[in-house]
Structure formats: C-alpha cells, structure tokens
LONU-735488 format. One line per 10 residues: number of its first residue (from 1); for each residue x, y, z of N, C-alpha, C. Coordinates in Angstrom, 3 decimals. Atoms other than C-alpha are relative to their C-alpha. Layout:
N
NUM) X Y Z X Y Z X Y Z  ...
END
This chain:
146
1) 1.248 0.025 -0.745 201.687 32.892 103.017 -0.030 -1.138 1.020  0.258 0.862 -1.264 202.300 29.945 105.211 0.515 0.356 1.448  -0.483 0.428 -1.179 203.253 31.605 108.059 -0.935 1.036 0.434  0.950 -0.360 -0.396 199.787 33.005 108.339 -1.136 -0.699 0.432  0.883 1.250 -0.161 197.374 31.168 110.090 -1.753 1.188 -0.530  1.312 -0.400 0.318 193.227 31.429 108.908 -0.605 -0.531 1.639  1.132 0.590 -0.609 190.725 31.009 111.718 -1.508 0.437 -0.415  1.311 -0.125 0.045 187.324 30.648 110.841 -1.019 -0.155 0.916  0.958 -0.414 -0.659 184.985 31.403 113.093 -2.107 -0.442 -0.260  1.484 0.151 0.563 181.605 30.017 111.686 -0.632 -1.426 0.055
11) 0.671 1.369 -0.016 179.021 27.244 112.070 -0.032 -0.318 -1.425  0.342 0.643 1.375 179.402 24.900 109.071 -0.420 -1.414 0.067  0.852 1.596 -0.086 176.905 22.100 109.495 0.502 -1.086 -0.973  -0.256 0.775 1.502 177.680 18.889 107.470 -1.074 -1.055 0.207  0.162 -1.288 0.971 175.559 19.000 105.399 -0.279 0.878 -0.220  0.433 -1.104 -0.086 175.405 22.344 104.565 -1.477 0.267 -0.458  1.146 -0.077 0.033 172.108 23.546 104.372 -0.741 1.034 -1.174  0.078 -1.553 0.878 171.956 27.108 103.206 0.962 -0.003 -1.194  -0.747 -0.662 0.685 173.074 28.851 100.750 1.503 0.623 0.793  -1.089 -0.703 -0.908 175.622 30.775 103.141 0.647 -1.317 0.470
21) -0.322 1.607 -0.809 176.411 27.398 104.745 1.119 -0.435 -1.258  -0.619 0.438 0.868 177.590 26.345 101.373 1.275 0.703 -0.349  -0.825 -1.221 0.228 179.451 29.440 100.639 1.329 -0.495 0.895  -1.606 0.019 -0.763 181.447 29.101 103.812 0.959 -1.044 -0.388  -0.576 1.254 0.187 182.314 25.292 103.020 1.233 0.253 -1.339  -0.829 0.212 1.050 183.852 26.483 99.705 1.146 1.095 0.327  -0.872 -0.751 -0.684 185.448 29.240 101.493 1.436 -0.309 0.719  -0.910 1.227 -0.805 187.061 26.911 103.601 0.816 -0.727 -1.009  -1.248 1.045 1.133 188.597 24.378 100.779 0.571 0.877 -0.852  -0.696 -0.945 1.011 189.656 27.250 98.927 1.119 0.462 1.031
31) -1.360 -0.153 -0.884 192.031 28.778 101.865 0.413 -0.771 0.528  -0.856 1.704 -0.392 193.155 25.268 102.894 0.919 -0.472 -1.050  -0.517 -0.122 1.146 194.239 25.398 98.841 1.139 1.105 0.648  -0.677 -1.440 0.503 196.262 28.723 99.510 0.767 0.272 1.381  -0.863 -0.069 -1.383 197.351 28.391 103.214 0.171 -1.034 0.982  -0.661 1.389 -0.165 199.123 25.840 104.900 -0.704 0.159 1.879  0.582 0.213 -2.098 197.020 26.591 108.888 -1.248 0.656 -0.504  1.649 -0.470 0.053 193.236 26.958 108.469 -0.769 -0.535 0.701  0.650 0.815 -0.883 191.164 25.889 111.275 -1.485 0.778 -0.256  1.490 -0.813 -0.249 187.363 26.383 111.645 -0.497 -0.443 1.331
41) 0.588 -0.163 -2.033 185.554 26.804 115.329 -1.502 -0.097 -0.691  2.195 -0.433 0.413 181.744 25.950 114.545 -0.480 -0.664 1.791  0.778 0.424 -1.349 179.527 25.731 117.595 -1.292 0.742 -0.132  1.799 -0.476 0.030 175.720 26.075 118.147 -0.180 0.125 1.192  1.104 -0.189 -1.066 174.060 28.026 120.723 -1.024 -0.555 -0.303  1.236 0.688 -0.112 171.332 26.353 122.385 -1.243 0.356 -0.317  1.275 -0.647 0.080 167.792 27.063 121.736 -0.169 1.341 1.048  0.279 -1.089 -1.154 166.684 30.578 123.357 -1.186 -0.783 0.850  0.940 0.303 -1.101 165.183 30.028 126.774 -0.128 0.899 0.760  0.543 -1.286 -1.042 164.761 33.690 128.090 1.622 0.632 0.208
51) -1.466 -0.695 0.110 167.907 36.366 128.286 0.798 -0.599 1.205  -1.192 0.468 -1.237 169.165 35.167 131.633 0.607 -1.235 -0.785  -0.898 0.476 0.655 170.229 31.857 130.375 0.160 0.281 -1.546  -0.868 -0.445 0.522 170.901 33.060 127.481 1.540 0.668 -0.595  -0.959 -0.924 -0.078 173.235 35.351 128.255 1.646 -0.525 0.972  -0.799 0.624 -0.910 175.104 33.046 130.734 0.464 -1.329 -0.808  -0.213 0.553 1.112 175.236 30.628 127.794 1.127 0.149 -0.883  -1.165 -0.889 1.080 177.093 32.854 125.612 1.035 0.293 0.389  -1.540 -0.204 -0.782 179.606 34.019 128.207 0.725 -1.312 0.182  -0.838 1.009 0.309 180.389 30.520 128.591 0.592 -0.583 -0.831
61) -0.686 0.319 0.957 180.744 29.720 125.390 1.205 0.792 -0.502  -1.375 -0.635 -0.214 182.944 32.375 124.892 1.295 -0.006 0.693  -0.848 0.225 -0.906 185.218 31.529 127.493 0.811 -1.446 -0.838  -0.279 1.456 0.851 185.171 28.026 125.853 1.457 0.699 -1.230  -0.630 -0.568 0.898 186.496 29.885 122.941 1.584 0.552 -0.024  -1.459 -1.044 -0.723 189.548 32.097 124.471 0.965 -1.075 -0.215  -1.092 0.690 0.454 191.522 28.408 124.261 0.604 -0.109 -1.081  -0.206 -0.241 0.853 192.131 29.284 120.903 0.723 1.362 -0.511  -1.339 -0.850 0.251 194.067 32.418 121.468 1.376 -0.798 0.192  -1.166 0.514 -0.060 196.550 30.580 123.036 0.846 -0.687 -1.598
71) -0.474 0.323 1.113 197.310 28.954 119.718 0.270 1.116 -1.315  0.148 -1.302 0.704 197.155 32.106 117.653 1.812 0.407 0.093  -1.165 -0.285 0.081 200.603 32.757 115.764 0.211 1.633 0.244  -0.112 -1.339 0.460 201.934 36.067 115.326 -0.749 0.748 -1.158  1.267 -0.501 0.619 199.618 36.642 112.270 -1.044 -1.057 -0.497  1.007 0.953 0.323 196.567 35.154 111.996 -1.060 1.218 -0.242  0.916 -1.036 0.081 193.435 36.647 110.642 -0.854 -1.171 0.581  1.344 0.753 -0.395 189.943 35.676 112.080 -1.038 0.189 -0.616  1.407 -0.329 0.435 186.910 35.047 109.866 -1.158 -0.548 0.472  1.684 -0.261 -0.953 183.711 35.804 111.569 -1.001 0.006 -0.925
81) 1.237 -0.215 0.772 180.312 35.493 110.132 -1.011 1.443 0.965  0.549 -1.102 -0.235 178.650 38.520 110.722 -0.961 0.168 0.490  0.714 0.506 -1.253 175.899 37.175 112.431 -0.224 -0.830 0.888  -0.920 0.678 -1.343 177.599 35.878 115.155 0.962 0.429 0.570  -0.507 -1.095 -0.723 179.194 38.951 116.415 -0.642 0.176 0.900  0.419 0.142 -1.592 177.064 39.124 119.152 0.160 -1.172 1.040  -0.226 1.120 -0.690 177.574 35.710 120.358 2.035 -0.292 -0.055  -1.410 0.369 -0.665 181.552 36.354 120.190 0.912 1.196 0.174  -0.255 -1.144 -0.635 181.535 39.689 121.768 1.155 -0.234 0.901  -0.813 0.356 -1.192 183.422 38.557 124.902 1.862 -0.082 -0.593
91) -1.608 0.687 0.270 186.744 36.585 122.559 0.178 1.072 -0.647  -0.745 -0.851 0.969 186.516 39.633 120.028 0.513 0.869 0.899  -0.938 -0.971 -0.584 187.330 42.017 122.687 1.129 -0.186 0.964  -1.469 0.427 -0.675 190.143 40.048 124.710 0.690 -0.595 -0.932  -1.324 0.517 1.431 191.650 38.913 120.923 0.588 1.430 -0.267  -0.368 -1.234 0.016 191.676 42.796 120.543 1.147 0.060 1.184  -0.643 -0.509 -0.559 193.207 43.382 123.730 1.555 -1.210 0.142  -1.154 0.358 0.049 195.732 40.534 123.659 0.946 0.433 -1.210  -0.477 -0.513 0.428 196.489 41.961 120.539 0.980 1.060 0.045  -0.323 -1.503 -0.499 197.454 45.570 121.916 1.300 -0.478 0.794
101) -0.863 0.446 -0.650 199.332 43.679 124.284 1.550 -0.358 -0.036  -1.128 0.544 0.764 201.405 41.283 122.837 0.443 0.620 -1.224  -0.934 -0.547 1.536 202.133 43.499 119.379 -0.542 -1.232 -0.700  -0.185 0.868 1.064 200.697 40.473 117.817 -1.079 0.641 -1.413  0.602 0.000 1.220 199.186 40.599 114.180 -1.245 -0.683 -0.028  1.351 0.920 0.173 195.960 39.296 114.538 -1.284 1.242 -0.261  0.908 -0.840 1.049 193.139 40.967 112.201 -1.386 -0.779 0.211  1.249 0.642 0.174 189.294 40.116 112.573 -0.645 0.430 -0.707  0.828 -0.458 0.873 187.432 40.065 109.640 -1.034 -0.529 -0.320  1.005 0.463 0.079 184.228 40.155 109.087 -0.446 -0.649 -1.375
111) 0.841 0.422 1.535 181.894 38.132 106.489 -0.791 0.083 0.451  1.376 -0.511 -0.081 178.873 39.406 105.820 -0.954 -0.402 -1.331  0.610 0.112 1.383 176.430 37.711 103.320 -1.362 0.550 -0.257  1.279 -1.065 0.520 173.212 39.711 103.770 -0.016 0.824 1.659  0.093 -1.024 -1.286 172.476 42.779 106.474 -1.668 -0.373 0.272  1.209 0.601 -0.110 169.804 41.476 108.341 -0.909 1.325 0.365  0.705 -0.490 -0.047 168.675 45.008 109.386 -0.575 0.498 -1.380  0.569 -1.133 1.480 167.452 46.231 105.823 -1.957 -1.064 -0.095  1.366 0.711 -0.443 164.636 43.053 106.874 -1.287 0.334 0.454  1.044 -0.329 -1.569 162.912 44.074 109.967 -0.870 1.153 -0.319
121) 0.804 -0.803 0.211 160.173 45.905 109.876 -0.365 0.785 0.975  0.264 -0.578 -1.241 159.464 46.880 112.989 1.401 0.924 0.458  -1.042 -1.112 0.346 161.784 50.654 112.921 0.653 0.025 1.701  -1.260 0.504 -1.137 162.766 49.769 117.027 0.959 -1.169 -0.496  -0.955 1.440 0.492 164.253 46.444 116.299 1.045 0.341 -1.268  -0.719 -0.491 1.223 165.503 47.827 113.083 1.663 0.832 0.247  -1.003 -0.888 -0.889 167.376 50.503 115.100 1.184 -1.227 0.475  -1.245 0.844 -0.708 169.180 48.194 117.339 0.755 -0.821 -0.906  -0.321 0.761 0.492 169.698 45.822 115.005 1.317 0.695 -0.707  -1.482 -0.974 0.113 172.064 48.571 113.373 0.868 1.116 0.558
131) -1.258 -0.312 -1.245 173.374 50.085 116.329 1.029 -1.218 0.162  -0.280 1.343 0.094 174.827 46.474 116.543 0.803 -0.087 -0.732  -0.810 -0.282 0.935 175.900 46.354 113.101 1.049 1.025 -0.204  -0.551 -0.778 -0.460 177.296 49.425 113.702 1.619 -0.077 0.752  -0.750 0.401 -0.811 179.453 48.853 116.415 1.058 -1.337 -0.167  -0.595 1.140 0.398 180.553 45.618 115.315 0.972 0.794 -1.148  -1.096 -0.334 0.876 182.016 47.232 112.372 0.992 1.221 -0.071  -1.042 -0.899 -0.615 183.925 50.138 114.132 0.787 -0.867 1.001  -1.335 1.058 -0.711 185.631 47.666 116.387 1.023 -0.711 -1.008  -0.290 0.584 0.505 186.465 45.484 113.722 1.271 0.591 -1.041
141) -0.685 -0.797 0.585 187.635 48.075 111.520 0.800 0.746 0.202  -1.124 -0.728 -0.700 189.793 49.961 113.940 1.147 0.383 0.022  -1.253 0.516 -0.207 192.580 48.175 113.755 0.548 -1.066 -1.465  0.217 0.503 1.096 192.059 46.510 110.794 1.022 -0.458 -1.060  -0.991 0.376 1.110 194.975 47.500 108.356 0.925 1.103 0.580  -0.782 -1.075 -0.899 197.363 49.305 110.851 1.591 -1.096 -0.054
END
C-alpha cells in the first residue's frame, strides 16, 4: 500500500468541533497508520455575499486547488466530504479528465456522513438539493472501480 497516495479533501478545523469534524480527524490518523502519503487540503469559503461573488470565489478557489494534481502519483484516491462537492466541482472534473488522459489511477471517493436532502422541507430546495446529490454521485461513481 505505500505506493498509494490518500488525499483528503476536507475542512478539519483544529479543534474539531463537530461530530463529523471529529470523525474526519480520526480518519486521518488512522490512514497515516496504514499509508505511508496522506495529505489533507482543508480550506474555508468565505462567508456568502450574493451568487456573483460567490461563484467567482469558488472558481478561484478551485483553481487554487488544481496545484495538487500536479503532485498526484499514479494511484491516488481522493476523499471528499460530500458536502463540498459543489465547491470542488471545477478540480473534480479536470482530476477526471486528467485522469482519461494520462491513464492515471486516480479514484474520487466520496464521504458522506448525513444526506442533507432528507432535511429540507421546502419540496423545491429538496429537489435540487438531490439533483445535486445525484449527479455528484454518477460522476463519482463512473469510473470508480474500472
């Protein structure tokens, strides 16, 4: 197994806060136990201030992000928190396509510790919310175990 790298993908505040927060942290010292390349990427979007910046926010940060293919062995998996697939729309679909590209081995998998649409009450929002989910997990799954 060491010639698999982990990337984690997830905000892990210190100190953790949540429950999930915690989770990931032990997540983390457990595949740092079991694999010899485990990095984690945490970053916080800013407060919402209206979709434009928003949205010009996110693309940047994403971009930010992309320096981290470059380092990406031949297999690496990527763990994503599952809500924060929309905010790394942009790297998941040029990690996909450098994938395709290069033949490399790189797998994105999701973690998911609760589905936030089963929440919402309001049956628009609800919708999107798992069109979303949705989508996220036909990309993800695609390619998955090929």
């Amino acid at each position: 197994m060491d010639n698999v790298k982990i990337l984690m993908m997830m905000r892990l505040p210190e100190p953790p806060i949540t429950g999930g927060e915690i989770y990931y942290i032990k997540l983390r010292n457990h595949l740092k136990n079991h694999f010899s390349s485990v990095e984690n990427i945490s970053w916080q979007m800013k407060p919402y201030k209206g979709p434009i910046t928003y949205l010009m926010e996110s693309i940047l940060m994403n971009f930010t992000l992309l320096r981290h293919i470059r380092g990406m062995d031949s297999k690496t998996i990527i763990l994503e928190d599952m809500d924060d697939s929309q905010d790394l729309f942009i790297f998941n679909a040029i990690t996909r396509a450098i994938r395709r590209l290069l033949r490399k081995e790189i797998y994105i998998v999701p973690v998911i510790q609760l589905r936030e649409s089963d929440l919402i009450k309001n049956r628009l929002l609800r919708s999107l919310k798992l069109l979303e989910e949705s989508i996220f997990f036909q990309l993800v799954g695609r390619h998955c175990c090929q």
